[in-house]
DSSP file (Angstrom, degrees, kcal/mol; ACC not computed):
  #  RESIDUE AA STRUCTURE BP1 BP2  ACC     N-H-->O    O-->H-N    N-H-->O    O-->H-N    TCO  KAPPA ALPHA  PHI   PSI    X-CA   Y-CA   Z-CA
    1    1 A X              0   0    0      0, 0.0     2,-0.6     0, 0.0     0, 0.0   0.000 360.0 360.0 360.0 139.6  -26.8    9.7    3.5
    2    2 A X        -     0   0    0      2,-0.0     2,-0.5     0, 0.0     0, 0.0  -0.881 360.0-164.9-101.8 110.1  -24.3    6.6    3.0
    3    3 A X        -     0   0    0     -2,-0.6     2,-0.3     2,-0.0     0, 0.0  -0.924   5.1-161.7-120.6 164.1  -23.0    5.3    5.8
    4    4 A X        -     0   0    0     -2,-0.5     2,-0.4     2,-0.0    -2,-0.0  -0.757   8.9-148.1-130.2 137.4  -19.8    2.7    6.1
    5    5 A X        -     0   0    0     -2,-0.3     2,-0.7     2,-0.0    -2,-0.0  -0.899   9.7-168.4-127.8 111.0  -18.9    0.6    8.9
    6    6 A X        -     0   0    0     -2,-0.4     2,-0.7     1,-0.0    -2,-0.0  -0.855   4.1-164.3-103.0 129.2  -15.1   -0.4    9.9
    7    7 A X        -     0   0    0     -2,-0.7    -2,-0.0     1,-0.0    -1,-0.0  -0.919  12.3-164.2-103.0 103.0  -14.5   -3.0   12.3
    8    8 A X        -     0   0    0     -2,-0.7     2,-0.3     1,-0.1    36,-0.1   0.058  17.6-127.1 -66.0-166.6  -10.7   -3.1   13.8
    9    9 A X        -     0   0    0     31,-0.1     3,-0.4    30,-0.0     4,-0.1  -0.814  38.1 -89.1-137.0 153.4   -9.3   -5.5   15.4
   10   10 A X  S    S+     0   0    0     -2,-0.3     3,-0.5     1,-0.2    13,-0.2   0.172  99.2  90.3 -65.4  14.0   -7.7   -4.8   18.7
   11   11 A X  S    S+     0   0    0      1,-0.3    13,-0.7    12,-0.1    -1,-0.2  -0.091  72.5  69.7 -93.7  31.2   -4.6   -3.9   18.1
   12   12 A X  S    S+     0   0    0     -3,-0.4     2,-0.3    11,-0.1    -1,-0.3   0.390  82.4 115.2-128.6 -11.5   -5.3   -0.3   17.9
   13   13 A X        -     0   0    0     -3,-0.5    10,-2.6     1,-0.1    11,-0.2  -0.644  65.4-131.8 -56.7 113.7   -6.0   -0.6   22.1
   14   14 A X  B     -A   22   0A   0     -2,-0.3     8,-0.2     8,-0.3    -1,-0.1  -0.349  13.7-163.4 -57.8 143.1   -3.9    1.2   24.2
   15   15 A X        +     0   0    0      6,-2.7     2,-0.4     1,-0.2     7,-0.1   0.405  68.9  54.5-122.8   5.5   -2.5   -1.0   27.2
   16   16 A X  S >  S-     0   0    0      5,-0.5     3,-1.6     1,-0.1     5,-0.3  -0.997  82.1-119.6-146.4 167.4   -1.4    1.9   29.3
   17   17 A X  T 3  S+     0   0    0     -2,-0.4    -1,-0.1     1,-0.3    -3,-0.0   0.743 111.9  59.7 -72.5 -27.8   -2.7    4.9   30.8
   18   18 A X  T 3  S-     0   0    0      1,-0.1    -1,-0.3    -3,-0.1    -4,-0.0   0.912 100.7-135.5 -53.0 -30.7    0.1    7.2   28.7
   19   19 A X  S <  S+     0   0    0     -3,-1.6    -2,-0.1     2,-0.1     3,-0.1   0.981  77.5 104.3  53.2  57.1   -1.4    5.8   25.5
   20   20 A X        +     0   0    0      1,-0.1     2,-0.2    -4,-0.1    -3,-0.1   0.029  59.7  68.1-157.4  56.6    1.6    5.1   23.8
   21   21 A X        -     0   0    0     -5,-0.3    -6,-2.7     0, 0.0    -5,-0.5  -0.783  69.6-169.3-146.7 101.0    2.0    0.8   24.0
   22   22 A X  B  >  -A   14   0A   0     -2,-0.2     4,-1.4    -8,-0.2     3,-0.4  -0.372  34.5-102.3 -87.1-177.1   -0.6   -0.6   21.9
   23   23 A X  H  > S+     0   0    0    -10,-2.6     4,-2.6     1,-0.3   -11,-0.1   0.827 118.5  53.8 -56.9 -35.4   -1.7   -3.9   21.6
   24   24 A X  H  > S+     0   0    0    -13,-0.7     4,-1.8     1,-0.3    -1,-0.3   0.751  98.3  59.4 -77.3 -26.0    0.0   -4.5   18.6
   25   25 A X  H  4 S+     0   0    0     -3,-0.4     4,-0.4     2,-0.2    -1,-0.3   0.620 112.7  47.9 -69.1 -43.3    3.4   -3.5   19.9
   26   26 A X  H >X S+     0   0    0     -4,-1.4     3,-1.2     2,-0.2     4,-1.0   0.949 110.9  50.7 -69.0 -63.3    2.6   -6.5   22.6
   27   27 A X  H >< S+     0   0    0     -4,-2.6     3,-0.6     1,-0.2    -2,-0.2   0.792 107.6  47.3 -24.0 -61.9    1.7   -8.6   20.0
   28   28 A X  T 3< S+     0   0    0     -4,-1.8    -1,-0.2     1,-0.2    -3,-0.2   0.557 102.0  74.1 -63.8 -10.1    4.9   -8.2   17.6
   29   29 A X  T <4 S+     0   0    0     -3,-1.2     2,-0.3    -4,-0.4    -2,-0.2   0.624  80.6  71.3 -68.6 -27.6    6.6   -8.7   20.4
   30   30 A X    <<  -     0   0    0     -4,-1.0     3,-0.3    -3,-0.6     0, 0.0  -0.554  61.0-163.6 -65.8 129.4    5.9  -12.3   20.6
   31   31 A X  S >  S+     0   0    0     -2,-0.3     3,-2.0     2,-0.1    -1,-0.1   0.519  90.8  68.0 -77.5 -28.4    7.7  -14.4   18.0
   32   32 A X  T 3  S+     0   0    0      1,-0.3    -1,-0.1     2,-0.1    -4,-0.1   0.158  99.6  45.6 -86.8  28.3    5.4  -17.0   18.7
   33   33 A X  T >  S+     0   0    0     -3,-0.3     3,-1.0    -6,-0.1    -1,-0.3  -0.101  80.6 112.9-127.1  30.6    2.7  -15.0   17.3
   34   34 A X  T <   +     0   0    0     -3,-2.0    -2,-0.1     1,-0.3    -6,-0.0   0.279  63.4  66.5-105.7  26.9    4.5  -13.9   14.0
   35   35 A X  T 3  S+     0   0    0      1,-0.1    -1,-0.3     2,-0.1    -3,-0.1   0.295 108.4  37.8-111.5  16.1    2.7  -15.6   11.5
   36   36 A X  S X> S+     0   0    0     -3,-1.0     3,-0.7     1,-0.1     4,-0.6   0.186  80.0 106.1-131.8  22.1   -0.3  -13.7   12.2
   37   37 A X  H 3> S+     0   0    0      1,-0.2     4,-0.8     2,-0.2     5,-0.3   0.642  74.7  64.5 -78.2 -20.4    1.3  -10.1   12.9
   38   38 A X  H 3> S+     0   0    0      2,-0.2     4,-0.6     1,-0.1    -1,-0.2   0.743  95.4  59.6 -86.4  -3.2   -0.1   -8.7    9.1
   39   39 A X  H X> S+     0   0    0     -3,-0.7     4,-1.1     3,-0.1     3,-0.9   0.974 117.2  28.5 -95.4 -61.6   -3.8   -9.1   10.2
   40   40 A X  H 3< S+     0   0    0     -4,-0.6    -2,-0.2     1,-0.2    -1,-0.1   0.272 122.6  52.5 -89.3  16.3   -3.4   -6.5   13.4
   41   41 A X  H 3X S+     0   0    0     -4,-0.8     4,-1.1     2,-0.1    -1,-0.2   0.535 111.1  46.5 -98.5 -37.0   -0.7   -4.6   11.6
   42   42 A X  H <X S+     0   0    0     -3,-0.9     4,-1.2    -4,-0.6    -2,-0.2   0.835 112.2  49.8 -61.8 -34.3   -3.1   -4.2    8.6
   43   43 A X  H  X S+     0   0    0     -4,-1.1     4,-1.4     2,-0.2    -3,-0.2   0.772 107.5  56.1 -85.0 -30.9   -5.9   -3.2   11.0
   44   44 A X  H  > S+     0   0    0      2,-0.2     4,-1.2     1,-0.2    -1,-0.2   0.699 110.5  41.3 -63.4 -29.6   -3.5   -0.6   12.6
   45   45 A X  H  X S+     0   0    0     -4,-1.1     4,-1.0     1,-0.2    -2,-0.2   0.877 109.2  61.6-103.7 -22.0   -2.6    1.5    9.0
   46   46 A X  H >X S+     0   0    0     -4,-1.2     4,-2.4     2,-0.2     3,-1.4   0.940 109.2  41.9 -54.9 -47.2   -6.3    1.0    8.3
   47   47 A X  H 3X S+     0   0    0     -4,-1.4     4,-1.9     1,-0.3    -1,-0.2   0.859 115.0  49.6 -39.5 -49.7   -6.8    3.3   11.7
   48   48 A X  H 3< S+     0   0    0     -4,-1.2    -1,-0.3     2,-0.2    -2,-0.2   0.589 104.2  51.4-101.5  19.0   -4.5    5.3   10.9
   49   49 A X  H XX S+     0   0    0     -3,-1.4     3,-1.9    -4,-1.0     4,-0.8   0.842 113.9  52.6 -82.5 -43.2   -5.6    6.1    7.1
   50   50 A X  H >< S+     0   0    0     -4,-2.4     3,-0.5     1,-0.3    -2,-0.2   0.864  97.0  63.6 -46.7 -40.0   -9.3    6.9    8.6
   51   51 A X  T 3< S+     0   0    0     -4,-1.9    -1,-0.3     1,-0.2    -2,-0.1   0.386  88.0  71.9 -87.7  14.1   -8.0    9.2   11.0
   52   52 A X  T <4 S+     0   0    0     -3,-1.9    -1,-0.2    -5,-0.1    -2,-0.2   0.750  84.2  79.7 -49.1 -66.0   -6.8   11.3    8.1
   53   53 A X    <<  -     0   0    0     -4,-0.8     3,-0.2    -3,-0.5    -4,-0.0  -0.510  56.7-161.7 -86.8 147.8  -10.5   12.6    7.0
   54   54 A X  S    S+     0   0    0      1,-0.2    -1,-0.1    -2,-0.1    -4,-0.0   0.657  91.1  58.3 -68.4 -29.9  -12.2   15.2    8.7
   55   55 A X  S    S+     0   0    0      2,-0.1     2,-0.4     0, 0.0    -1,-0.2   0.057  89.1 106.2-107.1  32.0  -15.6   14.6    7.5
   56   56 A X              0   0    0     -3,-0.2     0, 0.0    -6,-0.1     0, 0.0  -0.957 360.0 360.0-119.8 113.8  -15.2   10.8    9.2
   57   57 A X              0   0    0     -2,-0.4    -1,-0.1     0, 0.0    -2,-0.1   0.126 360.0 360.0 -19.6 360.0  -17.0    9.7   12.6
């Protein structure tokens, strides 16, 4: 068996109990963080291409 390891970043972290304000949504929110928004935006469509397959842990 082959296994693969993805490491996120935290912008895939809920920050309330609804689960629907993530981190990154705090993050872009900031201007004074917007030259570094494509690393937890990148890490976010990675999440959500993985959560696509079935046959993925």
């Amino acid at each position: 068996m082959i296994r693969f390891g993805f490491i996120l970043g935290a912008g895939s972290l809920y920050t309330d109990e609804s689960k629907s304000k993530l981190t990154y949504d705090l993050i872009t929110s900031d201007d004074s963080t917007k030259h570094w928004h494509a690393t937890p935006e990148n890490q976010l469509y990675e999440l959500e291409f993985l959560r696509h397959f079935k046959n993925v842990n």
